[in-house]
C-alpha positions in Angstrom: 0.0 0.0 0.0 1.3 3.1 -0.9 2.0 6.2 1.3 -0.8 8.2 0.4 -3.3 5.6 0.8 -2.1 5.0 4.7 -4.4 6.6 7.2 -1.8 9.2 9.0 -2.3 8.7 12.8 -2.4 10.7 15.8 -0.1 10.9 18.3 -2.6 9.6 20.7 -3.5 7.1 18.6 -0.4 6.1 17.7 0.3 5.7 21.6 -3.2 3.6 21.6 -1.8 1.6 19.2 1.2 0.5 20.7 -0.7 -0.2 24.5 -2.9 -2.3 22.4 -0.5 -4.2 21.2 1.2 -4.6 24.2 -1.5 -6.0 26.0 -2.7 -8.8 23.6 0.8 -9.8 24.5 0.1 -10.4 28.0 2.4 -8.0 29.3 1.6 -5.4 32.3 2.0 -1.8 31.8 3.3 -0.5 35.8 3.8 3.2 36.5 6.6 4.5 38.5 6.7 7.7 40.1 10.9 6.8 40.7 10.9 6.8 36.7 9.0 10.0 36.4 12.4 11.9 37.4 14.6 10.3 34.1 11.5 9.6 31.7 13.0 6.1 31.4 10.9 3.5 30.5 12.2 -0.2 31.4 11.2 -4.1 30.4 11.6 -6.5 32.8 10.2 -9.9 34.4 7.9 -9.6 37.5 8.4 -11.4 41.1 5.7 -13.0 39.8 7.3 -14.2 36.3 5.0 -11.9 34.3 6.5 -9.8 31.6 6.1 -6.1 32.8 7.3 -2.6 31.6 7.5 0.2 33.8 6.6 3.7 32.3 6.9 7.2 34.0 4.1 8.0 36.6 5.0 11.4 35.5 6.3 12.6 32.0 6.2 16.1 30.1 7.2 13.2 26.6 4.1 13.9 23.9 2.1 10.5 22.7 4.3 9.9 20.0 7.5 10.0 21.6 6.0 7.8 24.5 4.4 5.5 21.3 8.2 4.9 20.4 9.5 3.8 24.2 6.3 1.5 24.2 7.5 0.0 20.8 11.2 0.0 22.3 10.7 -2.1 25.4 7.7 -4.1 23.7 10.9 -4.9 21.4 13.3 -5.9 24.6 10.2 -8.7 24.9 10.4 -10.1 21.8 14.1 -10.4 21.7 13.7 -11.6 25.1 11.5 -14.7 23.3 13.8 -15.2 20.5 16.9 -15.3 22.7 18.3 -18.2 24.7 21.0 -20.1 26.2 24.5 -18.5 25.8 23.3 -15.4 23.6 20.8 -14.9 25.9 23.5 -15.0 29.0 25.4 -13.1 26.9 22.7 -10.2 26.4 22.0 -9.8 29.9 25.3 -10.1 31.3 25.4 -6.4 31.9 29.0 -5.6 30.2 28.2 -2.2 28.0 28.6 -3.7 24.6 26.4 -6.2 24.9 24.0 -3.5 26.9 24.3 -1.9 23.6 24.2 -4.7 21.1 20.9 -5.2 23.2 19.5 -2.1 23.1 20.2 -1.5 19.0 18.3 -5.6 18.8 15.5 -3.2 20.4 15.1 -0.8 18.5 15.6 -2.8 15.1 12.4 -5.0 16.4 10.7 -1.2 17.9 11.2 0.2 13.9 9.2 -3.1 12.7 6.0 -2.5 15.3 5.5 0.8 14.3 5.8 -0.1 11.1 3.4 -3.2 11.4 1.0 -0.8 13.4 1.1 2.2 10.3 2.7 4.7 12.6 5.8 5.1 10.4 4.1 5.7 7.1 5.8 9.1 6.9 9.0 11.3 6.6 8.6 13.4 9.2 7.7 10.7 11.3 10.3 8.5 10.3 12.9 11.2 11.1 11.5 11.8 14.3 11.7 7.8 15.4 15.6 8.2 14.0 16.2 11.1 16.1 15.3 9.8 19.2 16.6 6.1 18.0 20.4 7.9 17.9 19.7 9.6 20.8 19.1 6.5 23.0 21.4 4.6 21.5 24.4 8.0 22.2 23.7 7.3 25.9 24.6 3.8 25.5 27.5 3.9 23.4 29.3 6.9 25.8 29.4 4.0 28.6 30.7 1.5 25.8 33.4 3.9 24.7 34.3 5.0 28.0 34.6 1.3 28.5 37.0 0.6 25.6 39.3 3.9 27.1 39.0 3.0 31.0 41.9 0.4 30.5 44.2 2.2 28.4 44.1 4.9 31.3 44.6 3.1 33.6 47.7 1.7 32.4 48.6 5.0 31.4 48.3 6.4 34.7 50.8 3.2 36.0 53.0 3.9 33.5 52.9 7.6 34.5 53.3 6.9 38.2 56.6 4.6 37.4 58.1 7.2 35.5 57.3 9.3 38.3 59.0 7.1 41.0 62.2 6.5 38.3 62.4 10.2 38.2 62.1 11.1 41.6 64.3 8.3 42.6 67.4 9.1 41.1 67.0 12.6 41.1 66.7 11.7 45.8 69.1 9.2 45.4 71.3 11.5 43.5 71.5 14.2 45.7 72.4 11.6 48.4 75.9 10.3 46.3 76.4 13.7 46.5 75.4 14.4 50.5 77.6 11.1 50.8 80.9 12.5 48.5 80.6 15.5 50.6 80.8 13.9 54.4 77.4 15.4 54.8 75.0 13.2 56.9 72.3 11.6 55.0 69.0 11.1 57.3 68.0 7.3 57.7 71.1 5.7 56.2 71.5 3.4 58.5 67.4 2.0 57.2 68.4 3.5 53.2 71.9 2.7 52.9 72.2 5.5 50.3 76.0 6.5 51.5 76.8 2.3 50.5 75.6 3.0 46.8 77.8 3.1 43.7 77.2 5.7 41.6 77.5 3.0 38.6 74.9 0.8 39.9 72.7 3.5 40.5 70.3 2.3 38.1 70.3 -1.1 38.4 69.3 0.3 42.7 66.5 2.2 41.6 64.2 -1.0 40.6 64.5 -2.4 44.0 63.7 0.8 45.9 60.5 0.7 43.5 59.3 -2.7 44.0 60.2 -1.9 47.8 58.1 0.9 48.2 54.9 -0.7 45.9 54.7 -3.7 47.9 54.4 -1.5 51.1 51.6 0.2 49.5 49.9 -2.9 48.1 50.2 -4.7 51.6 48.7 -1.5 52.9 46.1 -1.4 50.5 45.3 -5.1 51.0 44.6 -4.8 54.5 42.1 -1.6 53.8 40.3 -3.6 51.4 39.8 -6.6 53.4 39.3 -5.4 57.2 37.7 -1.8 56.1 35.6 -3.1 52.6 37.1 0.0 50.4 37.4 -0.6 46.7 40.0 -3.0 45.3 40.8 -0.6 42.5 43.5 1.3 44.4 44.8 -2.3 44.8 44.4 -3.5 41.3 46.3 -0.1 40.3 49.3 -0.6 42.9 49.6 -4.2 42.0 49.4 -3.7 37.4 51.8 -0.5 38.6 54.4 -3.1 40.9 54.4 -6.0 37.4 54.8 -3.1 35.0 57.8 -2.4 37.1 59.3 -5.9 36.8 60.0 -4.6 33.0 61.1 -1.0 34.3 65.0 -2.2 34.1 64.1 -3.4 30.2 64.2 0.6 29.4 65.6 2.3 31.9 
């Protein structure tokens, strides 16, 4: 059927549509009034194993944008039905790829209800649903980005840290050869044994004054994790930082 044969819908009855279509599938409409704050909309499985989506209690969104959210989550339920075993596991494990590869399976199955139901039987219509289509989807791919860039700073910040600790180091350790050349007295020698350096192995020192001071951290760390329940990031970081070190000697 061509376009201008189509009956051009409402808003409202767009919306209409979409409930209706929603219910002969057996699944519960719930409002939230914690939802109404975001204007998110959200498929999920009831305590009591019935398929429910939650909508905003509360929500300045017209019909037709609401009509599309329907369509979205009504879409998280069908690929919930078509899914299963390990793709299934996969979908839901929560890691922000497969978040996303969820949420674009979504909105693929959301663009063939409204089509289905005659809502997208127009341009302007169609560029509306593709607006706010890349929009959901942009929230979604930030966290998979930010995902992909977390590591990579992480190990950038190591990396910084032992260049850090090099530097400083052997600029400290430095200036004690030269406290030591000059009979001046170094503090802690007796603990640092700076004045029994040679300046020659100076660099080949430096690694175990490193791998010294990280495993007093990481020890310390350790015991805040386990004894205070702090985050084992800090640890993580000390301990990636402590076996990047093992390869310090490599380039220095």
């Amino acid at each position: 059927m061509s376009t201008e044969n189509q009956v051009i819908l409402s808003d409202e009855e767009a919306k209409d549509r979409i409930l209706n279509r929603i219910s002969s599938e057996g699944i519960r409409i719930r409002p939230s009034f914690s939802k109404s704050a975001t204007g998110q909309y959200a498929y999920c499985l009831g305590e009591d194993k019935i398929p429910t989506i939650e909508v905003p209690q509360f929500t300045d969104f017209d019909n037709l944008i609401q009509a599309f959210s329907l369509a979205h989550e009504l879409g998280h339920h069908y690929v919930h039905q078509r899914t299963s075993g390990k793709k299934a596991r996969l979908i839901n494990s929560g890691m922000s790829f497969t978040t996303y590869w969820n949420e674009k399976l979504a909105w693929r199955e959301a663009e063939q209800i409204l089509k289905e139901e005659g809502i997208l039987v127009n341009e302007q219509t169609n560029c509306s649903f593709f607006v706010y289509k890349t929009f959901c989807l942009n929230t979604y791919k930030e966290q998979v980005v930010h995902s992909i860039n977390s590591p990579f700073k992480f190990l950038f910040k190591s990396v910084l840290l032992l260049i850090k600790l090099y530097v400083g180091l052997y600029i400290l350790l430095g200036i004690g050869l030269v406290f030591n050349a000059n009979s001046i007295p170094i503090p802690f020698d007796d603990f640092l044994g700076i004045s029994s350096l040679n300046k020659n192995d100076l660099l080949t020192d430096i690694p175990k004054f490193v791998t010294m001071g990280l495993s007093l951290i990481i020890i310390y760390q350790f015991f805040w994790c386990v004894f205070l329940k702090r985050s084992y990031k800090p640890l993580l970081f000390y301990w990636v930082t402590m076996c990047l070190s093992q390869l310090a000697p490599l380039v220095f």
